[in-house]
C-alpha positions in Angstrom: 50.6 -21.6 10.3 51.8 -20.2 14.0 49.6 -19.5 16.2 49.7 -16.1 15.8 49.0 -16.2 12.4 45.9 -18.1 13.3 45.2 -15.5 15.9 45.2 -12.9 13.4 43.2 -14.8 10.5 40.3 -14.9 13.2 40.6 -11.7 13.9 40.8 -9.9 10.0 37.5 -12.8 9.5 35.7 -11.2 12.1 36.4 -7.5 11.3 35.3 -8.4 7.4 32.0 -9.8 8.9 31.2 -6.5 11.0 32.2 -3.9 7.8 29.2 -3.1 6.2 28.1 -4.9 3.0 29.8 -4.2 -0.1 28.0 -2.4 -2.5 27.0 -4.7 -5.2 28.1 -3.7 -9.0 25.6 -2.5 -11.4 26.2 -1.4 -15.3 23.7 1.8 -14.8 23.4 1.9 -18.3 21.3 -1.0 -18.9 18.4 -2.0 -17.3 15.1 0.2 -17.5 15.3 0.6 -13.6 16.7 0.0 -10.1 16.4 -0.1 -6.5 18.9 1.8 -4.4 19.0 0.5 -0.7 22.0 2.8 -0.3 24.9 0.5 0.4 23.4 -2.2 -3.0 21.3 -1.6 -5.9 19.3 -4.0 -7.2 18.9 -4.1 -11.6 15.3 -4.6 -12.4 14.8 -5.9 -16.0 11.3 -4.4 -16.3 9.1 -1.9 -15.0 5.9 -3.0 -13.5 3.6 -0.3 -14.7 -0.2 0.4 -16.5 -0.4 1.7 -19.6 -0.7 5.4 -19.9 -3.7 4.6 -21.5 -5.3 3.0 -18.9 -4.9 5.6 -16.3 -8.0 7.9 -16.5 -9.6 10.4 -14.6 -6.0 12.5 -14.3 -5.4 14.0 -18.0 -3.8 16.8 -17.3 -1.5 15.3 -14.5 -0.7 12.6 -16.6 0.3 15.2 -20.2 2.1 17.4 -17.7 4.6 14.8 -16.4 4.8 12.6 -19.6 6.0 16.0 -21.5 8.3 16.8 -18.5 9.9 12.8 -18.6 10.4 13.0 -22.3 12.5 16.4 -22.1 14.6 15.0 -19.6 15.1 11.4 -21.8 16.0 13.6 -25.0 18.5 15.8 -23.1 16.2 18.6 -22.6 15.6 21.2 -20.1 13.3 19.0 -17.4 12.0 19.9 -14.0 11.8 18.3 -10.7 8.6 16.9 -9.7 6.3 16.2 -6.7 3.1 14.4 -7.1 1.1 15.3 -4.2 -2.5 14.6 -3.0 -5.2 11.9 -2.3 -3.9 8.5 -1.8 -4.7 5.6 -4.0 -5.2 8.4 -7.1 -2.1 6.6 -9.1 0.6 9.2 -8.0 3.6 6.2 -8.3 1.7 4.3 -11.5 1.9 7.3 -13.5 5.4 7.8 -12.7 6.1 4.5 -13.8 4.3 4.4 -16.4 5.4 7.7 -18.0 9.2 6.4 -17.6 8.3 3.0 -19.4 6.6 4.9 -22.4 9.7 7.9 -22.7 11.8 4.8 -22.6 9.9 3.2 -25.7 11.7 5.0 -28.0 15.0 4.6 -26.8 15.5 2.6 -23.7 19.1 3.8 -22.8 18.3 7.4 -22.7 16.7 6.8 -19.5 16.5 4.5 -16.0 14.3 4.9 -12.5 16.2 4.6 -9.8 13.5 4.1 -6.5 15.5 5.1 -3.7 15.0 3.1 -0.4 12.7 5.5 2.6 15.6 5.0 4.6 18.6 5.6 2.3 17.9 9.5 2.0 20.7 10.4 3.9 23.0 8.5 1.8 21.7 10.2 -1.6 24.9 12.0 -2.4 26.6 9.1 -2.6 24.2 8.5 -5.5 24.4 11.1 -7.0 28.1 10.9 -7.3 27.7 7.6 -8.7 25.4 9.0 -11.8 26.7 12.6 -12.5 29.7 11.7 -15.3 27.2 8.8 -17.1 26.6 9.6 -20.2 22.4 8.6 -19.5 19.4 10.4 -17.8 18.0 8.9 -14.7 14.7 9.6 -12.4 15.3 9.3 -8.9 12.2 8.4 -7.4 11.3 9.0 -3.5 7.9 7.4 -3.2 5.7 8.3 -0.4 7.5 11.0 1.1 6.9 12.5 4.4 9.3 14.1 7.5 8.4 14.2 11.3 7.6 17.6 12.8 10.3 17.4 14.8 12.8 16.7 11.5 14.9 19.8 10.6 17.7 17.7 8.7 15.7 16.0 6.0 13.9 19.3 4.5 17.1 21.3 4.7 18.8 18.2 2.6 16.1 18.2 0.0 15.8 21.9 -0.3 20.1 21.6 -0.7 19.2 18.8 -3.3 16.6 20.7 -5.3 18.5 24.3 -5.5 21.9 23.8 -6.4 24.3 23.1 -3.4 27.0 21.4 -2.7 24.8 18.5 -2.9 22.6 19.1 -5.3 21.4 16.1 -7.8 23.4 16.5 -10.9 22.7 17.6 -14.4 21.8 14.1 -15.3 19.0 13.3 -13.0 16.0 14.9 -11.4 14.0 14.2 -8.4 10.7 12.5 -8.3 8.9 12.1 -5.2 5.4 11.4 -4.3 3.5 12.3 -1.1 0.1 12.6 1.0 0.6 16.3 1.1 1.8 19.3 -0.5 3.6 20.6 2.3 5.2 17.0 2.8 5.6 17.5 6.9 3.1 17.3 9.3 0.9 20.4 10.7 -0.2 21.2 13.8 -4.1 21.0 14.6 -4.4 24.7 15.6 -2.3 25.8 12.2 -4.9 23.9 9.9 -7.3 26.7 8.2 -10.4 24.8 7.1 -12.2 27.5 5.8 -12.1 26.6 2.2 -12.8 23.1 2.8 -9.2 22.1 1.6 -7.9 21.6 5.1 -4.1 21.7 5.3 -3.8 21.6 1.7 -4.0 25.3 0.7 -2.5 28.6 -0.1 -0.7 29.0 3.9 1.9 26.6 2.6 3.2 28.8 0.4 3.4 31.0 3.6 5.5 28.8 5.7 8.9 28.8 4.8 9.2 25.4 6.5 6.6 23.7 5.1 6.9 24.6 1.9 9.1 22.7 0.3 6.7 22.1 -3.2 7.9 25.5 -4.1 11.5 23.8 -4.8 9.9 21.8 -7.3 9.6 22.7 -11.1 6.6 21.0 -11.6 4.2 20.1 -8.8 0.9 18.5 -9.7 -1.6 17.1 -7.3 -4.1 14.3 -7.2 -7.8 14.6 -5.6 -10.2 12.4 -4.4 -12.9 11.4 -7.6 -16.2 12.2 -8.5 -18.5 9.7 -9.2 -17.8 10.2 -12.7 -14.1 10.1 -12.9 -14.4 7.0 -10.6 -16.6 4.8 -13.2 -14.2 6.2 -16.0 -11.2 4.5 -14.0 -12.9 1.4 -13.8 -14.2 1.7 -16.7 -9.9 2.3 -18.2 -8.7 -0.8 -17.0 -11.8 -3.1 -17.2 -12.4 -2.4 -21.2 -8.9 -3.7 -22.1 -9.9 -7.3 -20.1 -13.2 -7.1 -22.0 -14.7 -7.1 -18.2 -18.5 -5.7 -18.4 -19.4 -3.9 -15.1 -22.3 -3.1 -13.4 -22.1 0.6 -12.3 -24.2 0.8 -8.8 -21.6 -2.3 -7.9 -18.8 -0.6 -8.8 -20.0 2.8 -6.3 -20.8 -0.1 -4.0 -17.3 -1.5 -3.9 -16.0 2.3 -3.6 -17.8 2.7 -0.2 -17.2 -0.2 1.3 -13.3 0.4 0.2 -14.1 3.9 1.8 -13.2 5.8 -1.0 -13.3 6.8 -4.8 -9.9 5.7 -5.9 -7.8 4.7 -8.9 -6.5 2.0 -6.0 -10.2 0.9 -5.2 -10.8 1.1 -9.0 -8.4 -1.8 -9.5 -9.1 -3.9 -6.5 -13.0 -4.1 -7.9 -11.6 -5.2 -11.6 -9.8 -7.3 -10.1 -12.8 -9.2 -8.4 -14.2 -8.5 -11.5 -11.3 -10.8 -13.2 -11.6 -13.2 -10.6 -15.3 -14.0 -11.3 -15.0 -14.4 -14.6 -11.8 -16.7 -14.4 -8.9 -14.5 -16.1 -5.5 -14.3 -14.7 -4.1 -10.6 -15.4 
């Protein structure tokens, strides 16, 4: 080899190393789910979910998207979703867990794709990849949220929900999860507390710019619990363990967690577990 050709080598070496990563190959009809970083996806062979029945205090969130999954696996008229509200009220485990029991019956009609927080700009190419396979797919977008100052992002997802250019295909639908129903910030002065709901109320559906929910088929939210639906949460995932618990402990955990969650729920059968020496 001349020096020249030596020269060159060095040079194509070096140019390889500062391309970006090549995108890994996947069969996308396959596994149950995936993650999508935007340049690689990663094939996950299960997915890490609670039984439906196990999720309590959240019926009628939990029928509504299970029916609305199910269409979509059998080829069926299905909307997009946003599962809004309280955090720690199982807005992502009921996602997951809806997928894993529409894919019971036939685990190739169907795959979750989680998309990466910061790979929403490179969605089309995603969607490109999945519109001419012959499968249905949930693209999932968990914990949603856009700066106040962020113009791009809602105008993309309104372009992905409504049909343009852009637009998810046939094939797939949107799930995405957030704090709020109007997914971007407010200002202080804009918030109308008056019904005790604070920015979550009936002036999003005022504000063109905030509110992006309307897009969505189906848009369910999540609240904070009662004391009630709280011990019946605990009490969902503690019975399958054969865990007894004492209630006034279980309110106790809550408050020192600072709040009535299907999150804090867990955490307290977990210490539950713990004590009484079984792995989960």
């Amino acid at each position: 080899m001349t020096e020249t050709d030596d020269n060159l080598a060095r040079i194509a070496a070096a140019l390889e190393q500062l391309g970006p990563p090549t995108t890994l190959p996947s069969d996308w009809l396959v596994h149950p789910a995936y993650v999508w970083s935007g340049e690689e996806v990663r094939e996950m062979r299960t997915i890490d979910a609670p039984a439906l029945a196990q999720l309590r205090g959240i019926d009628h969130q939990k029928n509504a998207l299970c029916a609305n999954i199910t269409r979509l696996a059998l080829g069926h008229a299905a909307h997009d979703v946003l599962l809004w509200g309280a955090r720690g009220m199982g807005k992502s485990a009921l996602l997951r867990a809806a997928v894993k029991e529409a894919q019971a019956g036939d685990p190739a009609a169907l795959a979750l794709v989680q998309v990466a927080a910061d790979a929403l700009g490179r969605l089309p190419d995603l969607f490109h990849t999945l519109a001419p396979l012959h499968r249905r797919f949930i693209i999932f977008i968990d914990d949603l949220g856009f700066a106040e100052d962020d113009t791009l992002g809602p105008r993309r997802l309104r372009s992905w929900l409504e049909g343009g250019v852009e637009a998810r295909p046939a094939n797939a639908r949107l799930a995405v999860t957030a704090n709020r129903r109007a997914i971007l910030a407010r200002h202080a002065h804009e918030q109308d507390t008056s019904s005790g709901d604070g920015p979550l109320n009936e002036r999003d559906a005022l504000d063109d710019r905030l509110a992006l929910a309307d897009r969505f088929g189906l848009s369910l939210g999540f609240h904070p619990c009662s004391k009630e639906a709280y011990l019946e949460i605990v009490s969902g995932y503690a019975q399958p363990l054969a865990l007894d618990f004492d209630a006034e402990e279980a309110l106790a955990w809550a408050i020192s967690r600072g709040q009535r969650s299907g999150r804090s729920a867990w955490q307290f059968v977990v210490e539950l577990a713990g004590r009484a020496g079984k792995a989960l």
